[in-house]
TORKOL-61068 format. One record per atom (N, C-alpha, C): residue in three letters; residue number from 0; atom name; x, y, z. Coordinates in steps of 0.05 Angstrom, whole numbers. Atoms other than C-alpha are relative to their C-alpha. Layout:
# TORKOL-61068
@res ala, n NUM, atom CA, u X, v Y, w Z
...
***
This chain:
# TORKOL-61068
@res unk, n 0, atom N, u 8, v 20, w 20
@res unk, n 0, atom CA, u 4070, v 2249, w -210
@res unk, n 0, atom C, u 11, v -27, w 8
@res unk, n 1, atom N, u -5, v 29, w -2
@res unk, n 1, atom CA, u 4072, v 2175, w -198
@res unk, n 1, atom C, u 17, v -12, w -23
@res unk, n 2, atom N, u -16, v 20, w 19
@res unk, n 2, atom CA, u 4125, v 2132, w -229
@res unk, n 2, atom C, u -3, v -30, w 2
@res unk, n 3, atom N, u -4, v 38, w 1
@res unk, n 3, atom CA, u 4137, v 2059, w -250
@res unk, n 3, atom C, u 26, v -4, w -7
@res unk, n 4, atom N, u -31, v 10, w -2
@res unk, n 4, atom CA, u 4207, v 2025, w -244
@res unk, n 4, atom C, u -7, v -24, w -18
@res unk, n 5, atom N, u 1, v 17, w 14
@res unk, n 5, atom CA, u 4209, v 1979, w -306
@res unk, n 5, atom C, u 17, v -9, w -14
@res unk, n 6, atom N, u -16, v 7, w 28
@res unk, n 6, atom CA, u 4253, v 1937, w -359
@res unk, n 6, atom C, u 0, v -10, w -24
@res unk, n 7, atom N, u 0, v 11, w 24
@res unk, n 7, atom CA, u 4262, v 1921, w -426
@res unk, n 7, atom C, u 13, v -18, w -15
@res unk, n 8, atom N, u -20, v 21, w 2
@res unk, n 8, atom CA, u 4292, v 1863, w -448
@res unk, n 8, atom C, u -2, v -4, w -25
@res unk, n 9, atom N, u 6, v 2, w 30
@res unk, n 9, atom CA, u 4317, v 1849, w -522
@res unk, n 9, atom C, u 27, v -25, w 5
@res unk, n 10, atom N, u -18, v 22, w 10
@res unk, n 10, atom CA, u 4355, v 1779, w -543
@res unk, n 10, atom C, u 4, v -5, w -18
@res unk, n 11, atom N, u 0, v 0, w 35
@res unk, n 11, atom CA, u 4382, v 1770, w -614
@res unk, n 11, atom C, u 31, v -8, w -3
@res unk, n 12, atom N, u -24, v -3, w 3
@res unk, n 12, atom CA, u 4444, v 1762, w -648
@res unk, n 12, atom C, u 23, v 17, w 8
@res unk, n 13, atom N, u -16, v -17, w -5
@res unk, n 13, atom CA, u 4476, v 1824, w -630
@res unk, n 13, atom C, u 7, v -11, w 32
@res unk, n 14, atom N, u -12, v 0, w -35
@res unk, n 14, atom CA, u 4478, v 1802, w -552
@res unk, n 14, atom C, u -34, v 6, w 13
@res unk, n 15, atom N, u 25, v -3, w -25
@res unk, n 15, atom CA, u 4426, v 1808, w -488
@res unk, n 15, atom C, u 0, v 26, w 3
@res unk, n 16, atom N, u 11, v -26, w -9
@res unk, n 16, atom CA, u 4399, v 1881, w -469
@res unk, n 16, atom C, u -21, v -4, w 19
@res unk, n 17, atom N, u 17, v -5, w -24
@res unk, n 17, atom CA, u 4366, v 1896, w -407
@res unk, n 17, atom C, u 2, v 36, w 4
@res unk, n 18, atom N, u 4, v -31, w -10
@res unk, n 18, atom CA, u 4346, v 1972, w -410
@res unk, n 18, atom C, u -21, v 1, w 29
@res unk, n 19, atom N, u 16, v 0, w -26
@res unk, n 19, atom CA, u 4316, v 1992, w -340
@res unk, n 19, atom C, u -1, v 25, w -6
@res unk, n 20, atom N, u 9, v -29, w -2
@res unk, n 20, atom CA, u 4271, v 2055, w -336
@res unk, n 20, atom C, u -21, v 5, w 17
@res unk, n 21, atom N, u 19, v -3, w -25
@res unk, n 21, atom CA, u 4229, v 2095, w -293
@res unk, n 21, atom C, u -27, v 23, w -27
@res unk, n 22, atom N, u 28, v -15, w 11
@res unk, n 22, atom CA, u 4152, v 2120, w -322
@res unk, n 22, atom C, u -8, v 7, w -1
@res unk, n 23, atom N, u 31, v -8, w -13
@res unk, n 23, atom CA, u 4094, v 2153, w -313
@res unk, n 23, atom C, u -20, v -19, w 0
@res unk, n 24, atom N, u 21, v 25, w -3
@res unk, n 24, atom CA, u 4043, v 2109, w -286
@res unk, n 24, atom C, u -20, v 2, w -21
@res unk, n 25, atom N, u 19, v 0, w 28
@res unk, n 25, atom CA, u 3991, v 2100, w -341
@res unk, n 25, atom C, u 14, v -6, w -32
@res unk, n 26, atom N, u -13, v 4, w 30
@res unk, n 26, atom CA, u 4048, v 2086, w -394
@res unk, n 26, atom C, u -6, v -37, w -7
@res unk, n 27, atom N, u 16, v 27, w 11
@res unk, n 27, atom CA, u 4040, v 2026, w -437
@res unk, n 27, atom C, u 20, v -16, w -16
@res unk, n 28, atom N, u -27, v 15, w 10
@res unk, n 28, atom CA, u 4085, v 1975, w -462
@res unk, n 28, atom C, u 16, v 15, w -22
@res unk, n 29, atom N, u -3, v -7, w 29
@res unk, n 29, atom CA, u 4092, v 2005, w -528
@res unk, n 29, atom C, u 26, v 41, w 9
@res unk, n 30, atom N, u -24, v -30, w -7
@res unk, n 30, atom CA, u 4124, v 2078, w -493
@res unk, n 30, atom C, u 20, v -14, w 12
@res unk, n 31, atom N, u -30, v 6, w -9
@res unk, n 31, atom CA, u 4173, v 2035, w -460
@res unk, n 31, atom C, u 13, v -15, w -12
@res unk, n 32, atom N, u -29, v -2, w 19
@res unk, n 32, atom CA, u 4199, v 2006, w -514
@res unk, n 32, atom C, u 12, v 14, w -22
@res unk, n 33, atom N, u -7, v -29, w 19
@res unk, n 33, atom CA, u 4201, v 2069, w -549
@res unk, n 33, atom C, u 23, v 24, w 13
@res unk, n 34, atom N, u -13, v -14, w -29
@res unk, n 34, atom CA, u 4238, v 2096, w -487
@res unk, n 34, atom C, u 32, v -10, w -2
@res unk, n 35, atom N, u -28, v 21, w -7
@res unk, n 35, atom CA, u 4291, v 2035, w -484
@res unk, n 35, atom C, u 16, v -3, w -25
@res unk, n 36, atom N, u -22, v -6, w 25
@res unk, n 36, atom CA, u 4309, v 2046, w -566
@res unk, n 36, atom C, u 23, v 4, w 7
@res unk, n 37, atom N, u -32, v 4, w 7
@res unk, n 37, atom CA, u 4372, v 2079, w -559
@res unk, n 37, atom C, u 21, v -23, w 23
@res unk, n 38, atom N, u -16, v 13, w -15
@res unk, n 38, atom CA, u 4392, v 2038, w -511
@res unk, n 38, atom C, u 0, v -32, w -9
@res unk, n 39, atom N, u 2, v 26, w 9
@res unk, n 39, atom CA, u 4377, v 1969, w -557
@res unk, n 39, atom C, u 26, v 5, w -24
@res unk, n 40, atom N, u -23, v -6, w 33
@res unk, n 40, atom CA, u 4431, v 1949, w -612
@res unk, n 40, atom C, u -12, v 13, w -19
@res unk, n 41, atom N, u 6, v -10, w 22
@res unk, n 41, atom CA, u 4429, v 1988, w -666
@res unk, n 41, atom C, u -8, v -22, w -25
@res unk, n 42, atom N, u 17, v 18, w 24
@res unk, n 42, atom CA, u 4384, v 1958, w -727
@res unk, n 42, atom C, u -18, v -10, w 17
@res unk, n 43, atom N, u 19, v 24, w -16
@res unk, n 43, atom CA, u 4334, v 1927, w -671
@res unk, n 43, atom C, u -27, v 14, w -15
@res unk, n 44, atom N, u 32, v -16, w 3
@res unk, n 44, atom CA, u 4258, v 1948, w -699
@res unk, n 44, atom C, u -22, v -23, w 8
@res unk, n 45, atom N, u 19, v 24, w -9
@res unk, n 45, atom CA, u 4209, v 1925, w -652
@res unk, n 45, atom C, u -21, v -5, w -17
@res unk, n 46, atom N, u 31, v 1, w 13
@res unk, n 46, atom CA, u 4138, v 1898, w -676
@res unk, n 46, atom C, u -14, v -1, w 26
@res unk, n 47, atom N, u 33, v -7, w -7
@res unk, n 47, atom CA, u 4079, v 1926, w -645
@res unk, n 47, atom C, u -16, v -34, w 16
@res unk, n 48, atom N, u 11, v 35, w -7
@res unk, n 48, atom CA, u 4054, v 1846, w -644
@res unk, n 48, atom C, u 17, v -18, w 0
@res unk, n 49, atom N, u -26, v 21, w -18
@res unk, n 49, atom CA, u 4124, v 1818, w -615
@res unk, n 49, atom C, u 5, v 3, w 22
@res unk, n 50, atom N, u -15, v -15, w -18
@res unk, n 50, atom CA, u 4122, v 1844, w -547
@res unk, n 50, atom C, u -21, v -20, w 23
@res unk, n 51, atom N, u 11, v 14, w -19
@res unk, n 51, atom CA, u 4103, v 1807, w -485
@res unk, n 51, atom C, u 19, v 13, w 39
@res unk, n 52, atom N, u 2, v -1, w -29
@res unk, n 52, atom CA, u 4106, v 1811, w -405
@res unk, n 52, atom C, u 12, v -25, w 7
@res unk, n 53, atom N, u 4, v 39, w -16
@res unk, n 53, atom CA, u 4140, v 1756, w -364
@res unk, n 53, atom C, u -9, v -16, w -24
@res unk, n 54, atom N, u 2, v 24, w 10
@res unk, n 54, atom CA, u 4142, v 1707, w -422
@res unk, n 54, atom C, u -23, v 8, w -16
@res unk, n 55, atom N, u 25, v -3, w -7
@res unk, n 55, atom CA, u 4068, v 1728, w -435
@res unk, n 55, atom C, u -2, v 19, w -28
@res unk, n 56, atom N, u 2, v -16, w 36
@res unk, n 56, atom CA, u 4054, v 1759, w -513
@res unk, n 56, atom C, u -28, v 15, w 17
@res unk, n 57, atom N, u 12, v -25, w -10
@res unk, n 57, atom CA, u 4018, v 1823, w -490
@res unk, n 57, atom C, u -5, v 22, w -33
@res unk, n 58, atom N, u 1, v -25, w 23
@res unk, n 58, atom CA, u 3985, v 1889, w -534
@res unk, n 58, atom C, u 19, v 12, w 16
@res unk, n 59, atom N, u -20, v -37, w -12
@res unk, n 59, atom CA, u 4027, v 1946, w -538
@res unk, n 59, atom C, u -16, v 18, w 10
@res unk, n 60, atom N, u 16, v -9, w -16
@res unk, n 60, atom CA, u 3973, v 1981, w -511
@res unk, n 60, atom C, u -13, v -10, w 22
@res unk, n 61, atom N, u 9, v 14, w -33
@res unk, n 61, atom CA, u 3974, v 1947, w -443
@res unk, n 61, atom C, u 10, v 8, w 19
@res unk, n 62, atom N, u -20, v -9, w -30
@res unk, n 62, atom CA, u 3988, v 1992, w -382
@res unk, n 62, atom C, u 18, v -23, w 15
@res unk, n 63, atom N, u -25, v 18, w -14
@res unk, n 63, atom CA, u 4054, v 1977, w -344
@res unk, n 63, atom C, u -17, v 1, w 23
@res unk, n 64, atom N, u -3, v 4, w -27
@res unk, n 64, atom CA, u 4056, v 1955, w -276
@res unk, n 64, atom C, u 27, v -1, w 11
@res unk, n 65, atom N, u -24, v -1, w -12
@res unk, n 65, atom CA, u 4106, v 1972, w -222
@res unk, n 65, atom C, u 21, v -37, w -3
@res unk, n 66, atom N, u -12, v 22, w 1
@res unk, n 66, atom CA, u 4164, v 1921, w -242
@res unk, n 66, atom C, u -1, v -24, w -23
@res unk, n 67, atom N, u 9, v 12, w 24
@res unk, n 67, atom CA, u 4134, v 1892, w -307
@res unk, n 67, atom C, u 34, v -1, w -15
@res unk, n 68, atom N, u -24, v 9, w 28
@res unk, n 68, atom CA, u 4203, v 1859, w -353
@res unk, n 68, atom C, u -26, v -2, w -35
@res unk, n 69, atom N, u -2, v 0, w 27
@res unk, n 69, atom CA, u 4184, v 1880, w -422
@res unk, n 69, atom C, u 15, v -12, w -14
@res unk, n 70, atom N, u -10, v 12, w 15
@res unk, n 70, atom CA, u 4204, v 1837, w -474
@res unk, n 70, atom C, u -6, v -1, w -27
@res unk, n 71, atom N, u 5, v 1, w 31
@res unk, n 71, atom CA, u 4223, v 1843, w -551
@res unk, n 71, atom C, u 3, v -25, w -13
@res unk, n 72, atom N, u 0, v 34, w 17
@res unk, n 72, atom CA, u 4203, v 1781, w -593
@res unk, n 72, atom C, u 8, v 9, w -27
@res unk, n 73, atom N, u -8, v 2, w 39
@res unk, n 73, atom CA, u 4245, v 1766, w -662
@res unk, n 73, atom C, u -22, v -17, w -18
@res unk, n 74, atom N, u 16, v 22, w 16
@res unk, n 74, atom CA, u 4207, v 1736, w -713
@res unk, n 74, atom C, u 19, v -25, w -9
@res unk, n 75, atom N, u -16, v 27, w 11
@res unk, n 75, atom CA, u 4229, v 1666, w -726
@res unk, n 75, atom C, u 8, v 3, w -30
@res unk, n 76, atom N, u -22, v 5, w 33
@res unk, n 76, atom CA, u 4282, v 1650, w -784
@res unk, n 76, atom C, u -14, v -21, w -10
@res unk, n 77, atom N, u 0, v 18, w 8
@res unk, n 77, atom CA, u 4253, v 1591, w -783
@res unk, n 77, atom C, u -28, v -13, w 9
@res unk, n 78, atom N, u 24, v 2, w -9
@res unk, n 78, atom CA, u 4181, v 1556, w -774
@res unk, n 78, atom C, u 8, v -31, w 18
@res unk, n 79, atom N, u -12, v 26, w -23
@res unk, n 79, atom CA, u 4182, v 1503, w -717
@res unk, n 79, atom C, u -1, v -28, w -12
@res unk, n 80, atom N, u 1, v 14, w 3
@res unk, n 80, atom CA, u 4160, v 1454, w -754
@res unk, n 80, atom C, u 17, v -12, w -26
@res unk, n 81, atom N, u -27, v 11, w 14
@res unk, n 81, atom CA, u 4211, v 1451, w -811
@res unk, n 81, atom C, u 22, v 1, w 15
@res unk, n 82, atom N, u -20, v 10, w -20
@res unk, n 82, atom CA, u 4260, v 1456, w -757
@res unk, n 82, atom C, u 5, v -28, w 10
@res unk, n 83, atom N, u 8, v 18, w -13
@res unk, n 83, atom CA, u 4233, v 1397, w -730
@res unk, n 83, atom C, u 10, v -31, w -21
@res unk, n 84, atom N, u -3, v 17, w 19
@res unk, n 84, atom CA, u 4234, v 1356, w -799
@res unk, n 84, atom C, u 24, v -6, w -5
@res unk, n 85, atom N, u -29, v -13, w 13
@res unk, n 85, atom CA, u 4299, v 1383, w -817
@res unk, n 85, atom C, u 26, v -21, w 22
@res unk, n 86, atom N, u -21, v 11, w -18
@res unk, n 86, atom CA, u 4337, v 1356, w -743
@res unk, n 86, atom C, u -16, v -36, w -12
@res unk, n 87, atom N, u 5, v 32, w -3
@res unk, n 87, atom CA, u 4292, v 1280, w -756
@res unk, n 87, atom C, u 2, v 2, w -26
@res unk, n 88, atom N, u -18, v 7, w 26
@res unk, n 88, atom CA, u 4321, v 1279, w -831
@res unk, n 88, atom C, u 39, v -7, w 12
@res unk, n 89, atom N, u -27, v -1, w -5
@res unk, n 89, atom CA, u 4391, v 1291, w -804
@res unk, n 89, atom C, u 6, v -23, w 29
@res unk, n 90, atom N, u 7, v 13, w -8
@res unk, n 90, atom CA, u 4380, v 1241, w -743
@res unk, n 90, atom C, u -13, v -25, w -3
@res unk, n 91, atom N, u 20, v 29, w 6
@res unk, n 91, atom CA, u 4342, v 1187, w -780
@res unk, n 91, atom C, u 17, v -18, w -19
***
């Protein structure tokens, strides 16, 4: 059976995670980060429509490729553009 050499990458408060795992070719974002759980801080729960490739917001049903960095997206605390208001109030 053919494998894929891939990782999962999660950034958050708890700290950086880089799970690395090996596949079955035909798996799909969504089994490898079902795969890389215990190995994310505890409390992490991905979303389904937070997950991207290289930078790259991807389905969870998007075959891997040899070497693909999986990545878990947080939902913003905060929306960019009251961020934005918020620093040119405090600046102005």
């Amino acid at each position: 059976m053919a494998e894929l050499s891939v990782e999962v990458a999660y950034a958050g408060p708890e700290g950086q995670v880089v799970v690395a795992l090996v596949l079955p070719v035909g798996a799909t974002v969504w089994d490898a980060v079902t795969r890389a759980l215990p190995g994310l801080p505890a409390g992490v729960e991905p979303d389904p429509g937070r997950l991207g490739v290289f930078s790259k917001k991807v389905a969870a049903d998007r075959p891997l490729e040899e070497g693909d960095r999986v990545e878990i997206y947080r939902a913003l605390i905060l929306d960019p553009m009251e961020a934005r208001r918020r620093r040119a109030s405090r600046e102005g």
